[in-house]
C-alpha positions, 0 to 999 in steps of 0.5 A: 494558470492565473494561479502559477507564480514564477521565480520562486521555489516549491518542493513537490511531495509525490506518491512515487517511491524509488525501490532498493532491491536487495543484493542479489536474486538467487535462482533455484531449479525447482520441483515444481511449476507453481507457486500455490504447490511450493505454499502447500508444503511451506503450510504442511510444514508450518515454515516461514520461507522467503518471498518467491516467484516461479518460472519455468520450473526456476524459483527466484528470491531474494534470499540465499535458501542455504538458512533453510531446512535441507530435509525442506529444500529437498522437497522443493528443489532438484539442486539446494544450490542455487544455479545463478546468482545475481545483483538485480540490476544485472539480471533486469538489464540481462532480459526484458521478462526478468522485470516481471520476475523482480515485480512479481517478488516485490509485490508478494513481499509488499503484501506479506508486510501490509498484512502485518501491519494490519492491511488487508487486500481486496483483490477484487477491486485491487485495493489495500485496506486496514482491517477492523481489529477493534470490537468497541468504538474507540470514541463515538461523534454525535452529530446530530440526532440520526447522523453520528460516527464511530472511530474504530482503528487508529494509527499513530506515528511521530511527526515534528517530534509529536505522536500523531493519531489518525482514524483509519476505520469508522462507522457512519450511521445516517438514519436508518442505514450505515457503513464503514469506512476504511481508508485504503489506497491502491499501487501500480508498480512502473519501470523507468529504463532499468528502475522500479517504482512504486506508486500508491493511490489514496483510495477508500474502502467501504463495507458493510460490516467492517469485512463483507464490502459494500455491494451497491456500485451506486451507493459507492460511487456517491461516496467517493464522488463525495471525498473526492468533492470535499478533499483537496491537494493537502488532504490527498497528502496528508493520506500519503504521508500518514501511511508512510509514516506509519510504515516507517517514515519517507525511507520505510523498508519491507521485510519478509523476515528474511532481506529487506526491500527500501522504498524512498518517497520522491520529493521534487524541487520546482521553480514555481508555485502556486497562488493561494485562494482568496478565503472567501472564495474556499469558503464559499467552495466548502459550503457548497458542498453536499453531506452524504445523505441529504 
């Protein structure tokens, strides 16, 4: 606490993101029971359809499906015309599992759009990760004579009217042995009152030969002990506000082709702050701190 300095003023860059739904949910009497039987025949057909979610026999979207194929809704639907209509805010506060229903859109939606821009989805460790693309190194960092890094995926983005670049995927070989590391982040989704939110966690991704995982829990956890040492506050937003920008900046939409979902990052204006380190003491910090493998 002898660090926090009163009477003056900060602005706080958070990792939670206001959602903006689109005008209406739209609600189907459907065929069907599950959302993997509706995929079948969007598959079969060879169709894009919009982000959906199944309950009770009733598909809830987004989108009006009068822009799809009749002969497509027929296979789908007992009516083509939807039974209910809704502004979101309307069908949230209207019953406490439509939440659920609105969640479970925005995230099938959230991930069809990651996917896109060339994010992949552990499921087993519910983590987001961008996927190696490249075959050859982009640029290769000797170290020294058994340590070196290649950097195989980038990103880039504007910032203060500069194009950024950022390694997002990069090999590490240290001696005999070696790994890739994918910068990655998990997300829960949160409700305030009658408004949702999305939170994204900084995380890494490490594997073995930039797809398959690494599968030693001791070996992960000594690498993420070992970011989370040498990472401070700036780096942890620096991962948030590189990826935003990525997707399109602190206001970034996701769009499955057929309507948009907004997600605005939330800034906070607070009445104090916090004192900077003597130099020589970060410096001191920083030496202190272990290389991976020694």
């Amino acid at each position: 606490m002898n660090r926090v300095q009163f009477g003056t003023r900060e602005k706080i860059f958070s990792n939670i993101f206001s959602i903006e739904f689109p005008k209406f949910i739209y609600k189907y009497d459907c065929k069907f029971k599950s959302n993997i039987d509706i995929y079948n025949i969007i598959n079969e057909e060879g169709i894009d359809f919009p982000k959906f979610t199944i309950k009770s026999n009733f598909l809830y979207t987004f989108t009006d499906l009068k822009i799809i194929s009749p002969t497509i809704l027929e296979k789908l639907l007992n009516n083509k015309k939807s039974v209910e209509t809704n502004v979101p805010l309307r069908f949230i506060q209207s019953k406490k599992e439509n939440r659920n229903i609105v969640t479970e859109i925005v995230n099938s939606h959230l991930k069809s759009f990651f996917h896109r821009k060339r994010i992949n989805f552990f499921k087993e460790r519910n983590r987001f990760y961008f996927a190696l693309i490249n075959k050859e190194p982009l640029k290769i960092k000797i170290k020294s004579e058994d340590k070196s890094a290649e950097y195989y995926e980038q990103i880039s983005y504007f910032s203060k009217g500069k194009r950024i670049h950022r390694t997002v995927v990069s090999k590490h070989n240290y001696y005999d042995t070696f790994f890739y590391k994918h910068h990655g982040f998990q997300i829960k989704y949160e409700w305030f009152n009658n408004f949702l939110v999305l939170i994204i966690e900084p995380k890494y991704h490490y594997s073995q030969d930039g797809k398959t995982p690494l599968d030693n829990p001791i070996r992960i956890t000594r690498l993420n002990n070992q970011i989370k040492v040498s990472e401070r506050n700036s780096q942890y937003n620096n991962h948030i506000t590189s990826l935003t920008s990525y997707l399109g900046g602190n206001s970034w939409r996701s769009t499955d082709g057929f309507s948009d979902i907004l997600f605005k990052r939330n800034f906070f204006e607070v009445s104090f702050g916090i004192r900077e380190l003597n130099p020589k003491r970060v410096f001191d910090e920083e030496t202190q701190q272990l290389s991976l493998f020694d």
